[in-house]
Structures are given as structure tokens and as C-alpha cells.
N, C-alpha and C positions, 0 to 999 in steps of 0.2 A: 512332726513326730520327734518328738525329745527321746535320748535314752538315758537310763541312768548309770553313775560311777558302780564301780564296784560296791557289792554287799560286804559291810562289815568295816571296822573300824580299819582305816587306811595307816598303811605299814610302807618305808621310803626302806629299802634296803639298797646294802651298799654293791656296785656292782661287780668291784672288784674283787671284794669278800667274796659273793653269791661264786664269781667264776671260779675262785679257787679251791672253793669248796665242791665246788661240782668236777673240778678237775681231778678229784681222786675217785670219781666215779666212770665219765666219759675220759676219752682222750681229747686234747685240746682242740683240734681240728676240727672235730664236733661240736663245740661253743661257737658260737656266733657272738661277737660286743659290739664290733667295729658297725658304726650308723649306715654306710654302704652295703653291710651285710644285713642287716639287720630291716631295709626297708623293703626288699620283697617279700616280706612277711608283714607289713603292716596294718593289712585289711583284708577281706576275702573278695569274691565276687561284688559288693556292698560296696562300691570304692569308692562312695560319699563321704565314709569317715572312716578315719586313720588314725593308725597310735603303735607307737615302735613299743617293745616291749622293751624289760630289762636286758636279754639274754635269749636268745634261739637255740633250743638243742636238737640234734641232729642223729638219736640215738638207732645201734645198730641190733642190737640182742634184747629179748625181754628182761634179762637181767639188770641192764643198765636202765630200761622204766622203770624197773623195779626200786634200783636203789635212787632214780631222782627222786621218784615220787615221795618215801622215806625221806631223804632230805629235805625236801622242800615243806613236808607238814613241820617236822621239826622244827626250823626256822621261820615259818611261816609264811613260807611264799607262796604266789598264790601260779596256780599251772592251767595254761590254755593247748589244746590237744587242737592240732591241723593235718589235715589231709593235703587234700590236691591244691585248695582255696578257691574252690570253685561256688562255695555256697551262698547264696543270697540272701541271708537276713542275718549278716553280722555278728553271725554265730562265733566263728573263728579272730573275732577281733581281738589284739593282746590287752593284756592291761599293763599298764606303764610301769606297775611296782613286779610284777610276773615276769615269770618265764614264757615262752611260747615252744612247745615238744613237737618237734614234728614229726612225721610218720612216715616222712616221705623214704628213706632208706628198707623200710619193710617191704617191699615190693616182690616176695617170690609167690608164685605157685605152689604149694607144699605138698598137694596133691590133688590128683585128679582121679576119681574111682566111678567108672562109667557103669561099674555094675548093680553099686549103689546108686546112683545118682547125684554124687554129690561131687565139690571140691572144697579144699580146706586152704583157705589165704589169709596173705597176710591183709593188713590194712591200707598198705598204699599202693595192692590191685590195681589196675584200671580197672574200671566196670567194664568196659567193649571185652578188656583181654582173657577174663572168664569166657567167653561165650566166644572169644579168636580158641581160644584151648580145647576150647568142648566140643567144636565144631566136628573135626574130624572123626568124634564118638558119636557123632548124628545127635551130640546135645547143644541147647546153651541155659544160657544164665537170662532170665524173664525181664525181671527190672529191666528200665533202658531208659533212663533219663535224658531228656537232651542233650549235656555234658558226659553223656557215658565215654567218647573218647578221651577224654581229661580226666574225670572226676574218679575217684579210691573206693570201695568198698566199705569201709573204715566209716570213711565220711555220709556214705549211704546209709549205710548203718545208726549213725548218728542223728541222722536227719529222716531216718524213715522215707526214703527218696522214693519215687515212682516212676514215672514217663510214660511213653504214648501206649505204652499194653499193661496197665496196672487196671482198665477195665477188667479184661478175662483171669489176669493170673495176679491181681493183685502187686500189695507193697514189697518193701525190701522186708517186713518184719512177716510178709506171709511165704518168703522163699529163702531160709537162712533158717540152720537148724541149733546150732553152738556160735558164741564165741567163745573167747576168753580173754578178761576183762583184769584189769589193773587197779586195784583201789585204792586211795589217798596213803593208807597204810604202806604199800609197796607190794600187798596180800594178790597173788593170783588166783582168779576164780574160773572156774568151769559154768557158763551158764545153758540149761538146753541137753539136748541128746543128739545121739542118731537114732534113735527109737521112734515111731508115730507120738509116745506121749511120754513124758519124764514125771515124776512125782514131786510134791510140794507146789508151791508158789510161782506161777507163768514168771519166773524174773525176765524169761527172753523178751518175750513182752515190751514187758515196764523199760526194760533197757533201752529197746531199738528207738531211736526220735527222743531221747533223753538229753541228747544236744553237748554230747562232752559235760553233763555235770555230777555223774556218776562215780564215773571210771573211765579210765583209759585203752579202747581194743586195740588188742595185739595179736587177734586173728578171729578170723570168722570162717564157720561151715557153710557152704550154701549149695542149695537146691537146685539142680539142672533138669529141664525138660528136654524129652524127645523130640527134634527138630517134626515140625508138622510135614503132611504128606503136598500139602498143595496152602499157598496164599495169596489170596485174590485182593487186591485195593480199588475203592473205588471211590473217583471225586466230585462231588455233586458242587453246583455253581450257583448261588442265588440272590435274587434282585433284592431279597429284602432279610437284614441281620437276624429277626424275629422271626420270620419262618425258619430261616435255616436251627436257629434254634428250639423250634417249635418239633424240627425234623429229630431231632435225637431221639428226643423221649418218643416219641413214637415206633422208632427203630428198638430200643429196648422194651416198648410193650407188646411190641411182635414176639418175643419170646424169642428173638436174634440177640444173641452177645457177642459182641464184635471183638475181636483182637485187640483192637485198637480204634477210638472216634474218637477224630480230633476238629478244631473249627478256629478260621481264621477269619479277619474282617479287612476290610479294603485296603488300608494300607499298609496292614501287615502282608499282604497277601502280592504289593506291587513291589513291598519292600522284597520277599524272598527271593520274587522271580525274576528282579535285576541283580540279587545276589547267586544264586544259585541256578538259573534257567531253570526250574522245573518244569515247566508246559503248562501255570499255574496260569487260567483267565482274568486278566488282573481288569476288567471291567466290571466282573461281580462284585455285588456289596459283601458275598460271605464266600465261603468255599467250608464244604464237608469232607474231611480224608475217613473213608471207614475200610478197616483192613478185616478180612474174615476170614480163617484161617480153622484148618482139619482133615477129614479126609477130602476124597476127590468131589465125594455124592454130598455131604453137607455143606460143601466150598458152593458149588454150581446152585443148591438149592437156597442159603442164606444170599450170594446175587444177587439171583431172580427175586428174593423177596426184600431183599434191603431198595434195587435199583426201583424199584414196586411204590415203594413207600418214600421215597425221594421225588420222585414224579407226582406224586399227588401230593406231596408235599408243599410242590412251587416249585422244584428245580427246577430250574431253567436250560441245564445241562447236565448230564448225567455222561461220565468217562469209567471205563473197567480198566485198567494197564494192561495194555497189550500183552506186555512180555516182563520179565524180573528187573529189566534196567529201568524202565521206566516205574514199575513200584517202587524202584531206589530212589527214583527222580524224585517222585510226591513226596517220602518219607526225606529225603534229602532238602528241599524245601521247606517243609516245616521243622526241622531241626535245627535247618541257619537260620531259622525266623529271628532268635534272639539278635546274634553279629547282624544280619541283614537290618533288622531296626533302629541299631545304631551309626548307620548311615546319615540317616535321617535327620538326626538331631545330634548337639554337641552332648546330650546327655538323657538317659532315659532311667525309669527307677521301675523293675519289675517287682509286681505286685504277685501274693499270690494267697488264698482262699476259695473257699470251696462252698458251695448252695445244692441242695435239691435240684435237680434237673428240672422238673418241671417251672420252677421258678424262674429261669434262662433268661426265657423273651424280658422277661419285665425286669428283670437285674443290667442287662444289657443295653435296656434305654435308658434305664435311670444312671447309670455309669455315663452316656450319650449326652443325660442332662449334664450330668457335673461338667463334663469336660467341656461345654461351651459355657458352663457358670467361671470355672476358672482358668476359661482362654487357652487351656493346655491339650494338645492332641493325644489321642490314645490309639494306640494297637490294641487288637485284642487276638492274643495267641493261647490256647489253652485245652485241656482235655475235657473235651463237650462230655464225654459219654460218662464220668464220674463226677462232674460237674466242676471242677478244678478249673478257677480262673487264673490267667496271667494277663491281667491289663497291663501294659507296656507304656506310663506314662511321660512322652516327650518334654524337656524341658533345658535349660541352659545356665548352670548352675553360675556362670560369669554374670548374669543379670540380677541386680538385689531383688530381690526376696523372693525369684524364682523357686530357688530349692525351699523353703518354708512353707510356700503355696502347694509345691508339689507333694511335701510330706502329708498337708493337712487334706489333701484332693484324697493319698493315698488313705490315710487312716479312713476317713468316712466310704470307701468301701468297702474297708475292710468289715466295719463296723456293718454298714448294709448288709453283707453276706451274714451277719451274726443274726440282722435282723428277720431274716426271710428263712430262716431254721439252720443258716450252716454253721462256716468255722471261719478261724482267721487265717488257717493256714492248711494245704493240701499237703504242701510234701515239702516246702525249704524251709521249715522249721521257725520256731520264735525269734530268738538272738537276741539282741540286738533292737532290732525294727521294728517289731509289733509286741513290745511288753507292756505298752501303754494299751492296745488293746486286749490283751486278757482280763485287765480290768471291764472290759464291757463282756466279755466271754465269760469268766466265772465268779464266783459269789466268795465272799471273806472265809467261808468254813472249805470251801473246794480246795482254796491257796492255802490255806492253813496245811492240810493233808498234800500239796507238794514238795511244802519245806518241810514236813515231818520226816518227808520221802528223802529229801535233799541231806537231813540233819541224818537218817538212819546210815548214809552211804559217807557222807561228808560234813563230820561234825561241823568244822572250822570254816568250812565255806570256803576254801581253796580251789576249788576244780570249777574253770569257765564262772566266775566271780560276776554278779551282776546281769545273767544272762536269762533270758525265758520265763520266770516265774519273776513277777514284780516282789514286792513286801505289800505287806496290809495300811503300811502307811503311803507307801506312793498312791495305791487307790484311793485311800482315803483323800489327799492331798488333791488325787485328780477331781476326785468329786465335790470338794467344794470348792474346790477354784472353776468349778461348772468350767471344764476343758473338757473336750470332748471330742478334738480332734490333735489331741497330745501336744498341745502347746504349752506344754512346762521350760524352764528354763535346760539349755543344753549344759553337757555335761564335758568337762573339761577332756576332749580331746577334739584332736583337729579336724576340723569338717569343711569339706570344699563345696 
């Protein structure tokens, strides 16, 4: 999977110019030049490929986004916007002529108003630390990404994040009611309400998963729920990958919506439980986590019907958690899934796309084929019950042409899931990674109306340069170089 340079005709700016010029905007301390400062920001979660930017800014006020942003259209630089860097599709990656803004200094609570339901933050939140805050008002914050104790707000936001309860209560863009947004100009906007509905045009919408190519947020509203009255987990064990996936859809044609349905496969499942002890049966081919969560009489009665529908299933093992620590245990477990799978191997590249549920069994063998077509082992870690896959494919980038193999294994499932009705991506965004398949995802007049989107926010093409929406000529280019698993030539930055 090739990606490409930057959109738009390539500008070398000088750096010690760019600093001095920003120097009457930030205080110097907050520039980053020096290449030791400069390299923890070279790449996000994606650490296959790296690229120092010009310049790291480390801004403390919305004033000071205000007036880089200003600056930098003037001159023409071009600006990449970071959070935690926790994202996985290279979303956050610099670009070599660019700045790179970080967000990390935004970091307050601004409010917490438990009568409305909401809190008002900045962008470089934690996700966990909403819902550590809300707690003692018997609320939290829904989203819960694997990375929620790491990962900003800001960055959720950008990426349209999910995690293991985005079944019942949905995305990051279905629990966040405002931001407010930065645009190339240095212009602050209000997007959204506290109201159930605001007038004109969903821009909250259009925003949320827009990937840093918009605008820049510098703070976000978001939606708290009432801590439930009782939540019950329960782990179903089974001999064979295709039931246990056969078992989801079933549990949601019961008319049960689960908290959370998650599903893991053999070696994802050996990898957790020497990482994490959870009391995971690492001799199953699969494991089912399904959390169900309300009062006390629809807790006990979803149970009795989900543990119903697992047994006839095939489960071979059916476990309730005893008590709250061992729900932590399971949930614990599959959240080191990721770190745990990197045990394994000296390098793994997670994938992530999304299919129909019913479709499961049969995406899950043929995924089984590929991976003994290109000798490369796979985890498979992901959220069954919205059909959100994360193949986890092992590989050792030290070895020639492993990482090329691994990219071209990655693109054709990606392409798969597009085949069998889904997407290319559930909740880590484009970037980066999979812009070579959008080309198989939408159609020349679809891309057209993103860059109209892109040109109405960001004439100049400055904001996240090269990211998410290809051009009409890379597709074009893919298509008659019949590529099909984004085997174009790579693009001048460094890749390990």
C-alpha cells in the first residue's frame, strides 16, 4: 500500500525564517527545530512510516492557533494537527515542508454540568479522564476506545473513534454536541448546540472523522450518560471461528442489544491471557465478550436470553463474571489485546474495516485463506456486534519484502469488506493507509464533492496536506496500472 506526498505543488520553506516568524506569535519554548525534539512526533500509532516535520508547535491559548493558522496560510505552509498519536492510519503523519500543532498543552476540564448532562473540553482530554470526572455525578462519557487511557478527545473527534460500547450508544459523533473549530483563516467557529436540534446545515456531522482536514478543534462538548443500575459480561468459548460468528447475529436478531459484543480468535486470545491474566480459555478457536447492561430485571432477563442463544449456538463454554473484578478482568483482556499481540511478533500492522454482520463467517475464512496464501499469521481482535474488524497482521519488517507483502495482504481486505457491502474503515480513519482504497470505495463524481468540501473549508490545501480523499488522478493512475492492491511507487518519506 503506497501513499502519496502532499496534494498540491511542493513549497521547501526556510526553517529558520518559518521559526522566527512564528516567534512573534508563540513564545520560543513552544517551537520545537532541534531533530531530537522534533522525532517524537514523527509518526502516530502507524510507526511504519515516519517524516520529521519542519517545526513542532506546542500552542497554549486559542489565540496563539488562531494567529499560527493566519500565518501559515499567508506563507503557505502547510499545518498537520495532533493529539495523543495514538491513531492508526497515519492520519497524524507531518509533512516534511509543514508544521506539526500539537494539542497536547489543551488538556483542561472546562466544565462539568451534571444537570445538563454534558462537559465541555479541551482537545487534549483523555477520553478515560471524562468519564474518571463524571463518575462521582453517577455519569460518564460512552465512547471507550481501546486507547481511551491515552488517546485526547480532539483526536476522537477527528477520527470519529468508537470502542467496545459503540453497539448500544454509538460513535464519538453520536455523543458530542459542540465544538469549536479553527479554520485555515485563523476564523473561530461555533459548531452544534446544547439544544436537541440547531438550525442550518449538520456541520457537526461533516466535521466529526474529517481527519484534521477542515479545521483545527480547540474544544469539544460532550454527552454523559447515567451510570447504568447493574452490568453483567458474559464469555462464550468456541471450537469453531464461524459459529462463534454466526453467534452475534443471532444475539442481535433476539432483539437483545448488547453494551458491548466483542470477539477474539486463537491467538489473539493466548496472546491477552499471557499478557493480561484474564481467565481467557486460550484452547478455544474463538471467545465472545458480550456486556449487557440497565436495569436489574432487563440485566437478568437479556442473560437468560443471550446465554440461551450461545449454547445453541455451539458454545462450548458459557461464563457470567461473578463479581465487578472479574468483568474488569474480561474487559481488561481484550483491551491489551492490541500491546499483547505485539509480543508475538517483531511487528504487526492493524487493520481496520467494517462488513454487515451477517456476512462474518465468510469474511473470516477468506481473511484464513489469505493468510496462509501470504504465509503471514493474523489475530483477529474486533467489535463483532457492529461488525468492525481489526485483523492484526504479524509480520517482521527486518525481512525484504515482508512489509510490501504485508501491506498488499492488508489492502485486499480491506477491499473484501468493500466487496461484501461494508467500508474500509470503522472508526481509525483514512490517513495515510487506506487512500489507495477509497479509490475502490467511491466513484470519480463522490471524490469530486470531497474536495469541493475540502476547497469550501481549505482553499489552499494546507490543513493535513495529502490525507484521506485521494485526487481523481491517483485513481485514475491506479486503474490503469490494473493495481489493485496499492502497489504504486512509495512516496518520499521514510519507511521501516
Amino acid at each position: 500500500m503506497s501513499h502519496p506526498p502532499a496534494a498540491g505543488k511542493a513549497v521547501t520553506h526556510d526553517r529558520a525564517a518559518l521559526r522566527q516568524a512564528l516567534a512573534a506569535i508563540l513564545p520560543t519554548e513552544l517551537i520545537l527545530s532541534e531533530e531530537e525534539d522534533l522525532r517524537p512526533y514523527e509518526c502516530d500509532g502507524l510507526s511504519v512510516y515516519r517524516q520529521l516535520p519542519l517545526l513542532v508547535l506546542l500552542p497554549e491559548t486559542i489565540e496563539q492557533v488562531q494567529g499560527v493558522l493566519r500565518l501559515c496560510q499567508r506563507l503557505g505552509v502547510s499545518v498537520v494537527a495532533r493529539g495523543a498519536g495514538t491513531g492508526l492510519s497515519g492520519g497524524a503523519l507531518p509533512d516534511a515542508n509543514g508544521v506539526l500543532l500539537s494539542l497536547a498543552k489543551f488538556n483542561r476540564i472546562l466544565e462539568m454540568d451534571p444537570q445538563r448532562g454534558i462537559a465541555r473540553v479541551q482537545p487534549g482530554v483523555r477520553n478515560l479522564a471524562i468519564s474518571e470526572a463524571a463518575r462521582p455525578h453517577g455519569l460518564y462519557y460512552a465512547p471507550d476506545p481501546s486507547s481511551q487511557i491515552a488517546c485526547s478527545i480532539g483526536g476522537n473527534v477527528a477520527e470519529n473513534a468508537g470502542g467496545v460500547h459503540c453497539l448500544k450508544y454509538g460513535l464519538t459523533v453520536h455523543n458530542i454536541q459542540q465544538i469549536k473549530l479553527v479554520t485555515i483563516d485563523g476564523e473561530l467557529h461555533e459548531i452544534g448546540g446544547l439544544g436537541l436540534d440547531v438550525p442550518g446545515y449538520d456541520l457537526l456531522a461533516l466535521l466529526t472523522g474529517s481527519e484534521g482536514m477542515l479545521g483545527v478543534i480547540v474544544e469539544v462538548t460532550v454527552k454523559l450518560l447515567s451510570l447504568p443500575e447493574r452490568v453483567q459480561v458474559l464469555l462464550a468459548a468456541f471450537d469453531d471461528v464461524a459459529r462463534a460468528g454466526a453467534a452475534v447475529g443471532a444475539i442481535i436478531s433476539a432483539g437483545v442489544i448488547p453494551a458491548g459484543l466483542e470477539m477474539m480468535d486463537k491467538p489473539a486470545i493466548q496472546a491477552a491471557e499471557a499478557y493480561a491474566h484474564a481467565g481467557y480459555p486460550v484452547d478455544a478457536e474463538a471467545i465472545l465478550l458480550c456486556e449487557v447492561d440497565g436495569t436489574n430485571e432487563e440485566v437478568s432477563e437479556h442473560v437468560r436470553t443471550v446465554r440461551g442463544i450461545l449454547l445453541q449456538g455451539g458454545a462450548i463454554e458459557v461464563r457470567t463474571a461473578r463479581d465487578e473484578q472479574e468483568r474488569l478482568d474480561f474487559w481488561k483482556g481484550r483491551k491489551s489485546a492490541f500491546p499483547a499481540v505485539g509480543r508475538l511478533s517483531p511487528d504487526y500492522y492493524c487493520m481496520d474495516g467494517t462488513i454487515p454482520r451477517r456476512r462474518l463467517p465468510e469474511v473470516l475464512q477468506a481473511i484464513s485463506a489469505m493468510s496462509q496464501e501470504y504465509g503471514l499469521q493474523v489475530a483477529n481482535v474486533f467489535h463483532a456486534g457492529d461488525g468492525n474488524l481489526h485483523p492484526l497482521i504479524l509480520f517482521d519488517a527486518n525481512r525484504p519484502g515482508e512489509l510490501d507483502r504485508t501491506e498488499e495482504f492488508g489492502g485486499r481486505i480491506l477491499e473484501l469488506c468493500v466487496q461484501v457491502g461494508g467500508t474500509i474503515t470503522g472508526e481509525h480513519g483514512v490517513g495515510m493507509e487506506k487512500i489507495n482504497q477509497m479509490c475502490s470505495q467511491f466513484a470519480s463524481a463522490e471524490l469530486q464533492q470531497f474536495h469541493a468540501i475540502k476547497a469550501a473549508f481549505d482553499p489552499d490545501a494546507l490543513l493535513n496536506p495529502g490525507k484521506a480523499v485521494p485526487t481523481l488522478h491517483r485513481c485514475a493512475e491506479l486503474g490503469a496500472m490494473h493495481v489493485h492492491h496499492g502497489q504504486l511507487p512509495h512516496p518520499d518519506i521514510e519507511r521501516f
